[in-house]
N, C-alpha and C positions, 0 to 999 in steps of 0.2 A: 144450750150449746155454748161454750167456752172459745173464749179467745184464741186458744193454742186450735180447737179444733176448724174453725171458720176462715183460721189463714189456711189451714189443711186444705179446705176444700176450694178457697182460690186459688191453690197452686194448681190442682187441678182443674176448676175453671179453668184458668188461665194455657193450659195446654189444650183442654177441650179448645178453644176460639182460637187457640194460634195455628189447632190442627183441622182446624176448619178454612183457614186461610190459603193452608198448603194442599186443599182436598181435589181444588181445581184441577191446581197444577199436577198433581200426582193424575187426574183422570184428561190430562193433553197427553202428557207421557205415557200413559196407556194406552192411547188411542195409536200415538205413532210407534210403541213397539208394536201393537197388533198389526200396523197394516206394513210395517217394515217386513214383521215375521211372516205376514200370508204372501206380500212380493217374493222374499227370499223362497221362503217353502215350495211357493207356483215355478220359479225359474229351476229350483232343484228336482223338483219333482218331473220336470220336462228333460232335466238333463241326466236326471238319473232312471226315466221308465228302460233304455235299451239296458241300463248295468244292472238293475232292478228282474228283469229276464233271466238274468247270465248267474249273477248271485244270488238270486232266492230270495227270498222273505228275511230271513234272518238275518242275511245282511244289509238288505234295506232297513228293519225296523232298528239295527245297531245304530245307523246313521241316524236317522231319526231321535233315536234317545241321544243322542251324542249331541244334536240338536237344541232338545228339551235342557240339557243339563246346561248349556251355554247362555239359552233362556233364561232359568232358575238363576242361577247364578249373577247373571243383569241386575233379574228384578230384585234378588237378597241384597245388592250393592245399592239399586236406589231406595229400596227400604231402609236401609242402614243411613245413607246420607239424610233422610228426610227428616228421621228419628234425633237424629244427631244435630241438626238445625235446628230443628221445634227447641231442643233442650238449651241449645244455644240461644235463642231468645229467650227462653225463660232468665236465664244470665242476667239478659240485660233489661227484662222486666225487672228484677231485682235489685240492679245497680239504682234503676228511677225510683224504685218503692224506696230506698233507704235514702234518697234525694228530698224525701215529704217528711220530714222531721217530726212532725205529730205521729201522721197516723204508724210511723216505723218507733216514734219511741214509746207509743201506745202496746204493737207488739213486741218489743224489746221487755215490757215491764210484766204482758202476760208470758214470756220465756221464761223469765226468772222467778217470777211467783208462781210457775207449774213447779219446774224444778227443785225449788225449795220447800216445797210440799212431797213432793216426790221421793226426797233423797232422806234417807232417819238418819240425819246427823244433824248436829245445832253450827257445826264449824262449816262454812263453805265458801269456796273459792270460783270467782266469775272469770271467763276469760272473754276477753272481748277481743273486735280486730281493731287495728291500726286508728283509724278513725272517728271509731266508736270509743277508745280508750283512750283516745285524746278528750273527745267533747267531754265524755262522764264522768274524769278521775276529778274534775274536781267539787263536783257533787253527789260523788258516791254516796256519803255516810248517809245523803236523805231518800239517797234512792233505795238503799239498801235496807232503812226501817219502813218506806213501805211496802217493798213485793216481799222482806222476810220479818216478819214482827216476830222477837222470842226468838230469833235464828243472828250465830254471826256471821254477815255474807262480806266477804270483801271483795276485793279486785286483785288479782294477777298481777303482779308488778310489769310482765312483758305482753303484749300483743300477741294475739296466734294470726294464720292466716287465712283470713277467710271471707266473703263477699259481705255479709252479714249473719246478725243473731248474734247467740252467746252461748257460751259450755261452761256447765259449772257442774263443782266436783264438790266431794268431801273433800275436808284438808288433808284429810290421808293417802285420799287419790284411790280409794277403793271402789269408790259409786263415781258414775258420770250420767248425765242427760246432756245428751247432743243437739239444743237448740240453734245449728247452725245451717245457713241455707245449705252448706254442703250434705251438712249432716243429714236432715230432714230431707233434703231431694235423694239422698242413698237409700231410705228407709222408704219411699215412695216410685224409688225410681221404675219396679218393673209392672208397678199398679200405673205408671204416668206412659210410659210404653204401650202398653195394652191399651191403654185410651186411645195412641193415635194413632196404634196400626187400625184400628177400628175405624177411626174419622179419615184416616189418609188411602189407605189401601182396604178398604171395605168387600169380603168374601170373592170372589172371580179374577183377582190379579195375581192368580198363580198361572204357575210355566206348566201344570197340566191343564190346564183350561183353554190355553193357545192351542194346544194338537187335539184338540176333541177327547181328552182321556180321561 
């Protein structure tokens, strides 16, 4: 297994344990919409058996789904916000990984040697961020004979923007590999989701399981 793929699997590590964190708290939240919605339910239900008489089935069970969908809708918003947090730390797991200078210029050096292998051209161009193309421009030329031996890799003259990693191209600009945390979290993003609706809201926290449906 390769460097480029073992940071892979701690990015998702790293959502696996953060969305274990939030697993609690997503199942307090469930706990108190459930018994919000069986208080709510039990008071409507008392004040709607005489209207429930008068209009029939069909327009009790309207209310009812009118209900459900008020539910669903809840629970899609705190799905969304929890999802949306998880990823936001990830942010700042990454802001600290690129704080440990070894082991991020360790990955920095499998970025570029995947890449450079990757891309069939001998001309290539690194973009780096702000940062990272300060500390590096002025040891490029050694950096760049060892992750491209036989390859000429230079440097961007300007910064792109980005938390970390690096993108490098042909000099033509025809081939790219997007070694950037951006980039890399886009291409994992909806495999890093699917991790946490799993670990946070785990099968039963839907809005048909509150009404017996």
């Amino acid at each position: 297994m390769n460097q480029v793929q073992e940071l892979e699997q701690a990015i998702l590590a790293r959502a696996e344990r953060l969305a274990a964190e939030y697993r609690e708290r997503a199942r307090r939240q469930r706990d108190a919409i459930l018994r919000d919605a069986a208080e709510r339910l039990g008071l409507r239900e008392q004040r709607e058996e005489a209207i429930a008489k008068s209009l029939g089935e069909r327009s009790f069970r309207q209310q009812v789904q009118a209900s459900e969908l008020k539910m669903q809708s809840h629970l899609d918003q705190l799905r969304w916000n929890l999802v949306t947090d998880v990823e936001q730390r990830l942010r700042e797991r990454m802001r600290s990984f690129t704080a440990d200078e070894a082991s991020y210029a360790a990955s920095l050096h499998a970025y570029l040697r995947h890449a450079a292998a990757q891309i069939e051209s001998d001309d290539l161009v690194a973009e780096l961020g702000e940062k990272d193309h300060r500390r590096l421009a002025g040891r490029w030329e050694a950096i760049a004979a060892e992750v491209a031996p036989g390859k000429s890799l230079v440097l961007a003259p300007e910064p792109i923007e980005t938390l970390g990693g690096v993108r490098v191209r042909s000099a033509d600009g025809r081939i790219r590999v997007d070694h950037t945390f951006e980039g890399r979290l886009e291409r994992l993003r909806n495999h890093i989701r699917q991790v946490i609706l799993e670990r946070l809201l785990p099968g039963g926290l839907d809005a048909g399981n509150l009404f017996g449906g």
